[in-house]
C-alpha positions as CSV (number, residue, x, y, z in Angstrom):
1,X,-31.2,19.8,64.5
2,X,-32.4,16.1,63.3
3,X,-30.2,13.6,64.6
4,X,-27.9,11.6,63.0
5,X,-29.6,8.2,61.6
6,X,-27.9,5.0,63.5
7,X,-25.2,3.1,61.9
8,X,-26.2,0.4,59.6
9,X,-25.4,-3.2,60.5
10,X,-24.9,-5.1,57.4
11,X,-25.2,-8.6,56.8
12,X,-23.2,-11.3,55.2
13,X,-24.7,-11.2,52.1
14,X,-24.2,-7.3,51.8
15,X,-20.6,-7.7,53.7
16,X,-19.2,-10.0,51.4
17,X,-20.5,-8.7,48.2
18,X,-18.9,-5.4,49.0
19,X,-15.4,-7.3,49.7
20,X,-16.5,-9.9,47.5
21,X,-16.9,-7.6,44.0
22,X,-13.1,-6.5,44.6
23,X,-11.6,-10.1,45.2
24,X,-13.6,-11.6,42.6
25,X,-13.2,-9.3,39.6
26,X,-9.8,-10.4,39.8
27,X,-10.5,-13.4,37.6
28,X,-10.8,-11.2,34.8
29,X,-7.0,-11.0,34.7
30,X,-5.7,-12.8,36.8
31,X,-5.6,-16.0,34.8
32,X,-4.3,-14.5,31.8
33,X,-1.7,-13.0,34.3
34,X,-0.5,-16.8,35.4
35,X,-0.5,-18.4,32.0
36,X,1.8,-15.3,30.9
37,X,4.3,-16.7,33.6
38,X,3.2,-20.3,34.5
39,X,2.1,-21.2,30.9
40,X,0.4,-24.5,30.9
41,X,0.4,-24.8,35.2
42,X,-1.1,-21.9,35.5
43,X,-4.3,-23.3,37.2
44,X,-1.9,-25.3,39.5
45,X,-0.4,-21.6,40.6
46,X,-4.0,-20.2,41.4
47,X,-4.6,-23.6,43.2
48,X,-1.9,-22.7,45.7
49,X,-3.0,-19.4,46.0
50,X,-6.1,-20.9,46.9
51,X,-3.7,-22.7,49.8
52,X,-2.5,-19.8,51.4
53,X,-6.0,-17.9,51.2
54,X,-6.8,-20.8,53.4
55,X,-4.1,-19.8,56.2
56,X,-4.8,-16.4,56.2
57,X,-8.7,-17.2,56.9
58,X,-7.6,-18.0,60.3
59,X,-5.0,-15.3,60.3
60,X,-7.3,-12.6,59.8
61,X,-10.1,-14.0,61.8
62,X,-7.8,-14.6,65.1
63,X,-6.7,-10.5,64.6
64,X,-9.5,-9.3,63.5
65,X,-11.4,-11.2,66.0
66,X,-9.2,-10.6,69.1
67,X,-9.6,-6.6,67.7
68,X,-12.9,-6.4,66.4
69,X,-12.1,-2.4,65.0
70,X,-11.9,-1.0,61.7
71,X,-8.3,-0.6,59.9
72,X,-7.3,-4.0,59.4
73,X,-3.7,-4.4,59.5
74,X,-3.2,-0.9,60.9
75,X,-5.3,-1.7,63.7
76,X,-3.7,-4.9,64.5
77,X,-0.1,-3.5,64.2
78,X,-1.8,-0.5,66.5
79,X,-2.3,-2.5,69.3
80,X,0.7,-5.0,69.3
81,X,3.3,-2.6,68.2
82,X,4.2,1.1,67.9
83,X,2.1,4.0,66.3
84,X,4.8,4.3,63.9
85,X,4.6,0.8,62.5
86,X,0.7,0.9,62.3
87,X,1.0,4.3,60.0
88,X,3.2,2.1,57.9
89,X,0.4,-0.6,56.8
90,X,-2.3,2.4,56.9
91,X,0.0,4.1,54.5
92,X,0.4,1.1,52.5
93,X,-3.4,0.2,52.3
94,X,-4.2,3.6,51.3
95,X,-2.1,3.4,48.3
96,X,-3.7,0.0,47.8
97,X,-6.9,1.2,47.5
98,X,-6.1,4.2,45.5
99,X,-4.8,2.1,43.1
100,X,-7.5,-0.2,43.1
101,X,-10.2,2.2,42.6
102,X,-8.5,3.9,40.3
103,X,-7.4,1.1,37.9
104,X,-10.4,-0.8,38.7
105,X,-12.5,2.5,37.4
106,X,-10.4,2.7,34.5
107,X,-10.5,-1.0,33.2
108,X,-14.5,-0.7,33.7
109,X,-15.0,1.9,31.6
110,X,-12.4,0.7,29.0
111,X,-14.4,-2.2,28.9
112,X,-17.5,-0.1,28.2
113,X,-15.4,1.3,25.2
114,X,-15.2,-1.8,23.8
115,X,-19.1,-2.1,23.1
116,X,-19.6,1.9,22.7
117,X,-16.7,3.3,21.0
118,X,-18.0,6.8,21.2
119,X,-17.3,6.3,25.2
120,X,-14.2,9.2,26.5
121,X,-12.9,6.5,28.7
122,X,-11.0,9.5,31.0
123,X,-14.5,11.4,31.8
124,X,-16.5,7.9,32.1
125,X,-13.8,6.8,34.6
126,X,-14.5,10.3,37.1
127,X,-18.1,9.7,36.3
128,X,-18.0,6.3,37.5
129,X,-15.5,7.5,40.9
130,X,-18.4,10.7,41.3
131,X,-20.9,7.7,41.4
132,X,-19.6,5.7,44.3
133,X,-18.0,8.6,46.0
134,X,-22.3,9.5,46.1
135,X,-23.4,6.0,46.7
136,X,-21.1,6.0,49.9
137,X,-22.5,9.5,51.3
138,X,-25.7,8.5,50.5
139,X,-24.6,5.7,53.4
140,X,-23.3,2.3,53.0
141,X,-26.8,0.7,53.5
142,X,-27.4,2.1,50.1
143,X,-24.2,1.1,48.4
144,X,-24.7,-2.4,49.9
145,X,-28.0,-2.8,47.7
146,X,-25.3,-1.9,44.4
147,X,-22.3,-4.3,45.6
148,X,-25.2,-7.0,46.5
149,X,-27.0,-6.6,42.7
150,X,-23.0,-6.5,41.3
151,X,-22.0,-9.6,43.1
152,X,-24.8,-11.8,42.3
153,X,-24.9,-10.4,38.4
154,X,-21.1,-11.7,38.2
155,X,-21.1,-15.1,40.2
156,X,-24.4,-15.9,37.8
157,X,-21.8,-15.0,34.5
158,X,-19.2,-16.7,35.6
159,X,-21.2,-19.8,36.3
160,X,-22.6,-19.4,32.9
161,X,-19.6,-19.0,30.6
162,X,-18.0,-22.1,32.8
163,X,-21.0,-23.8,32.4
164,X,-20.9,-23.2,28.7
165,X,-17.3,-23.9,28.3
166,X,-17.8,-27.4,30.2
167,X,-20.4,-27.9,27.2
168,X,-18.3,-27.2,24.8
169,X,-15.4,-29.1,26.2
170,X,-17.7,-32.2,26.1
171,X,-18.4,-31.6,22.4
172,X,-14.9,-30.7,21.0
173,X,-12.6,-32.9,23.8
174,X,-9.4,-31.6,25.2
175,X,-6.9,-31.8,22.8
176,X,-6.6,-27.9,23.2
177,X,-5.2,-28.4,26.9
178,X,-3.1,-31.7,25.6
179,X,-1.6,-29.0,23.2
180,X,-0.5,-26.7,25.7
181,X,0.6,-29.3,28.1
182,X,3.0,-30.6,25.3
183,X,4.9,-26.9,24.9
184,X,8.0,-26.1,27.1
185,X,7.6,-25.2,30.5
186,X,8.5,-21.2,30.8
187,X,11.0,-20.2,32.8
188,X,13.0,-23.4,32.0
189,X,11.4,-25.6,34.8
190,X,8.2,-26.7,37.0
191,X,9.7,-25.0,39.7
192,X,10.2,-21.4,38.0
193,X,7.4,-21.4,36.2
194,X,5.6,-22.2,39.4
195,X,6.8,-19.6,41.6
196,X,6.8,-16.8,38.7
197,X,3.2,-17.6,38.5
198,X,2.1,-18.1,42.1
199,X,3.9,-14.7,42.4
200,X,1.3,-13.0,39.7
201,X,-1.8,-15.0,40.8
202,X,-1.1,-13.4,44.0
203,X,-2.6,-10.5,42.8
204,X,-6.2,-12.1,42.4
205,X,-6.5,-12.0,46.4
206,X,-6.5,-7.8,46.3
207,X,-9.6,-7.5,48.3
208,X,-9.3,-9.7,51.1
209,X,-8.1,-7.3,53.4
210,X,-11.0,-5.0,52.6
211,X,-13.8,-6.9,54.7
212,X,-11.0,-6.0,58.3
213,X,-10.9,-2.4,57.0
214,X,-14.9,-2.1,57.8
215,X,-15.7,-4.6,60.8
216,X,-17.7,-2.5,62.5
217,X,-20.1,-1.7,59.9
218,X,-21.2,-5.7,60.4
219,X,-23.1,-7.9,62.5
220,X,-21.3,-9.7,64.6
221,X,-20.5,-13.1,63.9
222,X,-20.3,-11.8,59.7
223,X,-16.8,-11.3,59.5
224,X,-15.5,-15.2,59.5
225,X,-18.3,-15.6,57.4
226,X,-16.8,-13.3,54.6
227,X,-13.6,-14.4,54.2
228,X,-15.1,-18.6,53.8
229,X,-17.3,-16.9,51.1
230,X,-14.1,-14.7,49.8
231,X,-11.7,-18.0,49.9
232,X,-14.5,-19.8,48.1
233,X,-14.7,-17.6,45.2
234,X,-11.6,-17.6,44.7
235,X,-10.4,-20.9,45.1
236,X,-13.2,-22.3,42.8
237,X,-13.2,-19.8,40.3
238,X,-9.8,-18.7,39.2
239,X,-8.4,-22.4,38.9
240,X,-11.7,-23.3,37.1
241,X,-11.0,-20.4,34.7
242,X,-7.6,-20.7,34.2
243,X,-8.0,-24.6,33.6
244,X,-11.1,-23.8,31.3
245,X,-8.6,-21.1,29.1
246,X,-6.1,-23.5,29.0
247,X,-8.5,-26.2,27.4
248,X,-10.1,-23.3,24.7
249,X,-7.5,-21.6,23.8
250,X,-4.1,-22.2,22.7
251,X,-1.6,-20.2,25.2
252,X,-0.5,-18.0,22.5
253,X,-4.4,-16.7,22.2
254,X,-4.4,-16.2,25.4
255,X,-1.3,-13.7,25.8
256,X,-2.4,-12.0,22.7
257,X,-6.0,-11.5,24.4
258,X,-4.7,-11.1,27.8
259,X,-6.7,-8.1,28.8
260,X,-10.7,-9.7,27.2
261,X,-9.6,-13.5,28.0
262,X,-13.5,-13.9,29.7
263,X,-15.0,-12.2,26.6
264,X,-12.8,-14.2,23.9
265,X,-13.6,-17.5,25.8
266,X,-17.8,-16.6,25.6
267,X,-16.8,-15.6,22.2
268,X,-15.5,-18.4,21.3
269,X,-17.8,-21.4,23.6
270,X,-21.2,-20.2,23.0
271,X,-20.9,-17.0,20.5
272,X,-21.2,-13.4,21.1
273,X,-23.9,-13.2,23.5
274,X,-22.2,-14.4,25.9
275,X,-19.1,-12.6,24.9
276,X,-21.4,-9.6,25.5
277,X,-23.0,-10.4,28.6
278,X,-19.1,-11.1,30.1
279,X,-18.1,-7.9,29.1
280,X,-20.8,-6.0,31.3
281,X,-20.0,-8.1,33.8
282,X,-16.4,-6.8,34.0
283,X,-17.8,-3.0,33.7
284,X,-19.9,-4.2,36.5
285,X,-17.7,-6.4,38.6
286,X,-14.5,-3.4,38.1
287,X,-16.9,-0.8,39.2
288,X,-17.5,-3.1,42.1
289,X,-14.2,-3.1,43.6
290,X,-14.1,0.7,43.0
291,X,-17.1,0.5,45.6
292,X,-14.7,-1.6,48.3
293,X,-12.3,0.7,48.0
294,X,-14.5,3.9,49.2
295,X,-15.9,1.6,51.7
296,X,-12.8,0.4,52.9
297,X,-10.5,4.0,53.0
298,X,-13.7,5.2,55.0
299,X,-13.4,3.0,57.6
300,X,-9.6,2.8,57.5
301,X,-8.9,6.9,57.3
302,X,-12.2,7.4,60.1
303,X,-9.8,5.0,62.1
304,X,-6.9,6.5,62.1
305,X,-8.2,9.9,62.2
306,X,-9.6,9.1,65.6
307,X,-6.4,8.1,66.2
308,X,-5.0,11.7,65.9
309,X,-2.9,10.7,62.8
310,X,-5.2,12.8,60.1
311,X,-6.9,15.6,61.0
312,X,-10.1,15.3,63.0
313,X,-12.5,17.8,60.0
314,X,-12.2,14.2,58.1
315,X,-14.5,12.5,60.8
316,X,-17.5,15.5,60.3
317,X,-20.6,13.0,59.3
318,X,-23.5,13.9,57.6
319,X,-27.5,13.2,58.4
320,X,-26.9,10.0,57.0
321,X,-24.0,8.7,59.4
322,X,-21.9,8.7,56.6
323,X,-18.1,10.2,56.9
324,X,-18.4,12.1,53.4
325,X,-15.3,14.5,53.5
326,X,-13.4,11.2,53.5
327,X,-15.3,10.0,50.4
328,X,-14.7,13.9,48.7
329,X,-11.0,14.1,49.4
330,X,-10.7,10.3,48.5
331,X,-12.0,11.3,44.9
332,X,-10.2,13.8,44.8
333,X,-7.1,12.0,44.9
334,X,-8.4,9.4,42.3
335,X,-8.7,12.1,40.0
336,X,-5.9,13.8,40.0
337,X,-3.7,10.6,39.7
338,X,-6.2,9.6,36.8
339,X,-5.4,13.3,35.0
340,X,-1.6,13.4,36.0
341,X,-1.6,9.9,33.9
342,X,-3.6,10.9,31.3
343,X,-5.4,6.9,31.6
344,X,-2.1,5.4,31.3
345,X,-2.2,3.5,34.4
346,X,0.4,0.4,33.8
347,X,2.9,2.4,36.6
348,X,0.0,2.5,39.2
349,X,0.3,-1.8,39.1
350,X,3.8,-1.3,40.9
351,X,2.3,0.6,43.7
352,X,-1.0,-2.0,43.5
353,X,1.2,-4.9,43.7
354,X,3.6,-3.7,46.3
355,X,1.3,-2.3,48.7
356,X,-1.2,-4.7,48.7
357,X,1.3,-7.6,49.3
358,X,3.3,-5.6,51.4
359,X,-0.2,-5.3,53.5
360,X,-0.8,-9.1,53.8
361,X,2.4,-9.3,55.9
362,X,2.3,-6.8,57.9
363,X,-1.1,-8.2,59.0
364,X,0.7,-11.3,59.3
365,X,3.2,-9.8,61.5
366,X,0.6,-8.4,63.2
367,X,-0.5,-11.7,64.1
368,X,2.5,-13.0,65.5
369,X,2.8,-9.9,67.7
370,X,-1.0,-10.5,69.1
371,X,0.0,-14.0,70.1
372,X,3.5,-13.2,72.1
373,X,2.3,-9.7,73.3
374,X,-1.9,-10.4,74.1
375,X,-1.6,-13.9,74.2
376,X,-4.6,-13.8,77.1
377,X,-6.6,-11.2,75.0
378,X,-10.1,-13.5,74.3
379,X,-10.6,-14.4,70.6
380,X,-12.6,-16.7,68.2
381,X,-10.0,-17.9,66.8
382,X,-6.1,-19.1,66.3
383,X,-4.0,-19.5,63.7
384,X,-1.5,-22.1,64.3
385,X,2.1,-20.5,64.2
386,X,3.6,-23.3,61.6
387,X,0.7,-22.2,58.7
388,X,1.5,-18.7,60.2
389,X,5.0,-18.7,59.4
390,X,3.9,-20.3,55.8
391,X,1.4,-17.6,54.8
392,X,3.7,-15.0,55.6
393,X,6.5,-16.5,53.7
394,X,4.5,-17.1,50.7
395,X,3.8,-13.6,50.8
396,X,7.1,-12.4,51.1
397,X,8.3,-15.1,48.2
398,X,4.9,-13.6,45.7
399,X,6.4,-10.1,46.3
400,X,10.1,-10.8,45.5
401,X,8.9,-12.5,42.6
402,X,6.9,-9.2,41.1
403,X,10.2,-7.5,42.0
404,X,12.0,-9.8,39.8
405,X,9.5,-9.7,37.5
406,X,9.1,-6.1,37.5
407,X,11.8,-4.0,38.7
408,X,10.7,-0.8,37.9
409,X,7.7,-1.4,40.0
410,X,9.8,-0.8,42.6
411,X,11.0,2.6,41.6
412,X,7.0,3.5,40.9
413,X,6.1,2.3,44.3
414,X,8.8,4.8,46.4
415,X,7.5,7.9,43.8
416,X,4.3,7.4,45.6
417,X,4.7,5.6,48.8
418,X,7.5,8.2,50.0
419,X,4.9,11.3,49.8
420,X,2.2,9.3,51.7
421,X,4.9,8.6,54.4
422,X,6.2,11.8,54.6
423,X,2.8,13.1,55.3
424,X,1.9,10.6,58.2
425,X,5.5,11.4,59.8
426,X,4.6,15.0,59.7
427,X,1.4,14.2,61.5
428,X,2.6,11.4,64.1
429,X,5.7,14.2,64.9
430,X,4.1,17.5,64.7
431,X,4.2,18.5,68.2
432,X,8.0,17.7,68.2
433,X,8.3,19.6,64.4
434,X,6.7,22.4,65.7
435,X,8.8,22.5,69.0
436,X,11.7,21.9,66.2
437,X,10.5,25.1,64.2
438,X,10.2,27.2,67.7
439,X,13.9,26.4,68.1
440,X,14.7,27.4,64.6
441,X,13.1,30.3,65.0
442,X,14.7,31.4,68.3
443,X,17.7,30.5,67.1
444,X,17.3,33.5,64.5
445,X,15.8,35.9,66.4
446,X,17.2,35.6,69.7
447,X,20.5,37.4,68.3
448,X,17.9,39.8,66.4
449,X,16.2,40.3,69.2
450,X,19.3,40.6,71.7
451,X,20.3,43.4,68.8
452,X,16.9,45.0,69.0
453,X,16.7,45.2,72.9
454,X,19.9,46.7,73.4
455,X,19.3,49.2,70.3
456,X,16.6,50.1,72.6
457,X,17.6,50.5,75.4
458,X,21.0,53.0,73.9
459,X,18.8,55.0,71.7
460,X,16.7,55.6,75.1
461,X,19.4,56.3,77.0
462,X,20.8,58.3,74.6
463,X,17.2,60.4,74.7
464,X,17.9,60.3,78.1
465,X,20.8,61.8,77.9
466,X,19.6,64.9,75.4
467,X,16.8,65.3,77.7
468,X,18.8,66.0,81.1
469,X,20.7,68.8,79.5
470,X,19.1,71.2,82.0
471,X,18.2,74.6,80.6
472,X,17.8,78.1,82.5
473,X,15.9,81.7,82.0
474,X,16.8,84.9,83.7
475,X,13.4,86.6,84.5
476,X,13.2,89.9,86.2
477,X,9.6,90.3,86.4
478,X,6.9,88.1,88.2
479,X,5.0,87.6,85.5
480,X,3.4,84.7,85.2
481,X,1.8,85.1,81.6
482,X,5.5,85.8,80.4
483,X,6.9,82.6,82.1
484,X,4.1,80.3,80.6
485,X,4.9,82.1,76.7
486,X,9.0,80.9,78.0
487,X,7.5,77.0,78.8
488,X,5.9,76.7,75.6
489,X,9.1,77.8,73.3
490,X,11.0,75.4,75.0
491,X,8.3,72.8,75.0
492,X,8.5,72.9,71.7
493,X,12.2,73.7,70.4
494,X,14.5,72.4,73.0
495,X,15.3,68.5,74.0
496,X,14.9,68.8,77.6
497,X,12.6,68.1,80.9
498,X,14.5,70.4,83.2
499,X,14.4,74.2,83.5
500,X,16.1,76.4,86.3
501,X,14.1,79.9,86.5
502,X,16.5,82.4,88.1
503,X,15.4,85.9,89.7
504,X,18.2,87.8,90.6
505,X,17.2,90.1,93.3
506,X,19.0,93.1,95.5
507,X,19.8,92.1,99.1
508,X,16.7,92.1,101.4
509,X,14.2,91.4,98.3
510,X,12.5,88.7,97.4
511,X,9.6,86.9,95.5
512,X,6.1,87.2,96.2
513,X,4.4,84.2,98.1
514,X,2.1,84.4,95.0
515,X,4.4,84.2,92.4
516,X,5.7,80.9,94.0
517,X,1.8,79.5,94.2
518,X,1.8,80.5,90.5
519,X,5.0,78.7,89.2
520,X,4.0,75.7,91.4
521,X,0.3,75.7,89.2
522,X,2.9,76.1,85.4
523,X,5.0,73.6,87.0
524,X,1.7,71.2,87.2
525,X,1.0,73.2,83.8
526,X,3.6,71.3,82.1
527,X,4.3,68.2,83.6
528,X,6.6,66.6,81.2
529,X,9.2,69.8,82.1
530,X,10.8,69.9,85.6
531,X,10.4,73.0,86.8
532,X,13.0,74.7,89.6
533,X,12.6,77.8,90.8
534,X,16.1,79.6,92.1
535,X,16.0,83.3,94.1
536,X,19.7,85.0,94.0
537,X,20.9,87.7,95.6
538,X,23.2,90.5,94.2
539,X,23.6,92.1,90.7
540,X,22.7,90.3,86.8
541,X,26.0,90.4,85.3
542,X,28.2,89.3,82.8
543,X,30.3,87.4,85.5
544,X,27.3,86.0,87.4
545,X,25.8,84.2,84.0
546,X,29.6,82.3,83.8
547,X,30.4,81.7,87.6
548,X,26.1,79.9,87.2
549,X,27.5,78.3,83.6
550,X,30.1,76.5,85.4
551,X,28.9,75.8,89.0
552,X,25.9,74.2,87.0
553,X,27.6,72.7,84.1
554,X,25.1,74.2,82.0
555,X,26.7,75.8,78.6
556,X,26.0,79.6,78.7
557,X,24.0,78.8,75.0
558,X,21.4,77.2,77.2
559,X,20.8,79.9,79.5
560,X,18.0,82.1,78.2
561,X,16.9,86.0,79.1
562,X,13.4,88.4,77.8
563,X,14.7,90.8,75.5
564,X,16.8,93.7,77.5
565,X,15.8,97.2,77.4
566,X,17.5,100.3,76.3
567,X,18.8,100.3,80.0
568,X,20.3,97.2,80.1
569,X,24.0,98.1,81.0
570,X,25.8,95.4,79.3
571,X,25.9,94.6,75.0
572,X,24.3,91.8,74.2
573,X,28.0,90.0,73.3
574,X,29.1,90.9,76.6
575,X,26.9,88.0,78.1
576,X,28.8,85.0,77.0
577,X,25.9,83.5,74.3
578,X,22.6,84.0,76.5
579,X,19.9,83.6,74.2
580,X,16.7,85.5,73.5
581,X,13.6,83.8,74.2
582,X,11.1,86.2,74.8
């Protein structure tokens, strides 16, 4: 058998860009997300996204450091806290990444529609998931290589189309941004357009937790490294893009093009070129993050399978290293959600939003339980608790505000969250579910049983009973053939295993020594009948058969004789009920 190839190690470059292609794609909606709800501030909103980013940096490198294992917050919450509550974030990052690869996918393609019209958007999106679910069996050396080329293709764009709209700004001035800064603030206030919009641009840091979720796959030292070049990205970019909008277009153009606001602003800075080149850098960028998210479930359901939570045929690897039954049934899921849709994916945003924020503070928590409960555990790193505290609150306040925002994202999230659950309850609790169904079962059957047993044992006692009605044959003659002809009728026509054979004889006779050896050899003969042999002495009469019948309790209709002779001297009726056998 060849041996399994080693592990690959992957760099920062190839770490990042992996993580990096998820986090970063998010400017393509994110800013048109914050000016829907911040209006004119909505570059201020990203800003302080950008802020607590920052805190988590330290956050996820004091955990991650401390723990240096795959899962992210389920490992962290694994280690400081019970089984139970680390199932809860895997649970919730799974349905974060589903959602993410499966929107992500979507979007892509969509965007390809937009340049090839003859595109079917809901076979291009499985096309694209059956691409990445190969590139990650292939190994994720290889699907480094694509994230790398994806990564680099989409920092270069968006330097060019801010680049350009920098250009164009010098040109035409800002009275486009004066514009927008002169319209009422949404939400009636600074404050409430602030927090409506911090609590969207929120959703542009999807993507930092991937980079915990595969740790191990990276050199050490990489890590840290990734979530600096993460923060960077996002802090530069998504204010720059959102302030660049705001200065292009009036806010109104925005929210109309909220779902192409790159491509319009190409479009309208530098023509359609660039509109063009932005648009396959979204198909690129989106297909990206559909890459993290393989990446990422890998490492997190390999984790947690080890763990005994899933079970262990998931961790089967091919020549190649690669866990691929993770990658198959991972597609699998994708695909059916995408077909139970139909490509209507606006729902699946609830479960993105909610899980993925509900994620960030669990690892969050996670952090405060590694400080009081491993406080001497070595690590890299420490958050302090006061920017601790912060980061988790901001959290919390970005994922009421979606709530508010959208209230039937809530409802979305339990249809899917509650199923995922259920599942990893049934898997954490089997041995006490199955102990639970043995208990069920007994309950049942033990009165069944009880019924059954004692069923038995009357209908055997009752062939018991049948059988020890003891039967008896008059025989005059010693022969043995005759005897042996009376055995097998009663073998097979009476219920009984005893049989009393009577010779009758005058005073002074008796039977022959080797008739006696011969009925001992028909006793053996017939083992399952109990065979007694009785010499009496005086005459074979009418009054003899009834004094036996009663002595012996045996009915006179059980007693059997050979046909009599002419010489007989007594009728047949005379007898009591003997029966002929012979």
């Amino acid at each position: 058998m060849e041996p399994q190839k080693l592990r690959v190690k992957l760099g920062e470059l190839a770490s990042t860009s992996i993580s990096g292609n998820d986090i970063s794609s998010s400017c393509l909606y994110v800013s048109a997300l914050a000016v829907l709800h911040a209006g004119q501030y909505a570059w201020i909103s990203l800003l302080i996204v950008g802020v607590v980013l920052f805190l988590f940096r330290k956050i996820y490198g004091e955990v991650v450091g401390a723990l240096p294992m795959n899962g992210g917050a389920y490992n962290a919450l694994l280690n400081t806290t019970s089984k139970g509550m680390a199932s809860l974030a895997a649970s919730l990052t799974l349905l974060s990444y589903m959602a993410t690869a499966v929107i992500s996918a979507n979007e892509a393609m969509k965007y390809l529609y937009t340049m090839v019209p003859q595109l079917p958007v809901i076979l291009a999106t499985i096309v694209l998931l059956s691409i990445f679910m190969g590139l990650v069996i292939i190994g994720i050396g290889e699907s480094s290589k694509v994230a790398i080329g994806i990564f680099i293709f989409h920092l270069t764009s968006l330097i060019l189309l801010s680049t350009f709209t920098g250009f164009y700004l010098f040109e035409h001035g800002m009275g486009v941004f004066m514009d927008n800064n002169a319209l009422p603030v949404k939400h009636g206030g600074l404050t409430m357009a602030l927090f409506f919009g911090f609590s969207a641009a929120m959703l542009g840091i999807s993507g930092f937790e991937s980079s915990a979720n595969f740790v191990e796959e990276q050199k050490k030292g990489v890590f840290p490294k990734t979530l600096r070049n993460m923060w960077a990205v996002v802090t530069i970019f998504n204010p720059l893009i959102a302030f660049l909008a705001l200065a292009v277009l009036p806010i109104t153009a925005i929210e109309t093009n909220k779902d192409a606001l790159l491509s319009i602003m190409g479009s309208e800075v530098s023509g359609s070129w660039l509109s063009i080149l932005v648009s396959v850098d979204a198909v690129l960028v989106l297909s990206g993050a559909v890459l993290t998210s393989f990446v990422g479930v890998s490492g997190l359901v390999e984790r947690i399978t080890l763990d005994r939570i899933l079970p262990p045929f998931l961790l089967k690897r091919n020549k190649n290293g690669s866990t691929y039954r993770i990658a198959i049934f991972f597609f699998i899921l994708c695909v059916s959600i995408l077909l139970i849709t139909d490509g209507d994916l606006e729902a699946l945003a609830g479960v993105y939003t909610i899980a993925f924020l509900s994620v960030m503070a669990l690892f969050g928590i996670g952090n405060i339980l590694l400080k009081v409960r491993r406080k001497h555990l070595p690590r890299p790193e420490r958050s302090g608790w006061l920017s601790l505290l912060i980061a988790i609150l901001a959290v919390i306040v970005a994922l009421a505000g979606n709530i508010i925002l959208n209230p039937d994202y809530l409802a979305v999230f339990m249809e899917y969250f509650i199923p995922t659950i259920a599942v990893v309850l049934v898997m954490l609790n089997r041995t006490a579910l199955l102990k639970f169904v043995l208990r069920l079962i007994r309950y049942f059957l033990d009165p069944i049983n009880r019924f059954l047993v004692k069923s038995y044992k009357g209908i055997n006692n009752t062939i018991n009973k049948i059988n020890d009605q003891e039967f008896v044959y008059f025989t005059k003659k010693d022969d043995i053939a005759l005897l042996n002809k009376v055995l097998l009728y009663i073998r097979n026509n009476e219920h009984t295993r005893k049989l009393k054979i009577v010779s009758v004889f005058p005073e002074g006779e008796k039977a022959t020594s080797s008739f006696i050896s011969d009925l001992d050899v028909l006793d053996r003969e017939y083992p399952e009948i109990k065979v007694e042999y009785i010499q009496l002495h005086g005459k074979f009469t009418p009054s003899l058969i009834k004094k036996l019948s009663k002595e012996w309790n045996i009915p006179i209709n059980f007693m059997f004789i050979g046909s009599p002779s002419d010489k007989f001297p007594y009728p047949l009726q005379e007898l009591g009920g003997v029966r002929l056998i012979i």
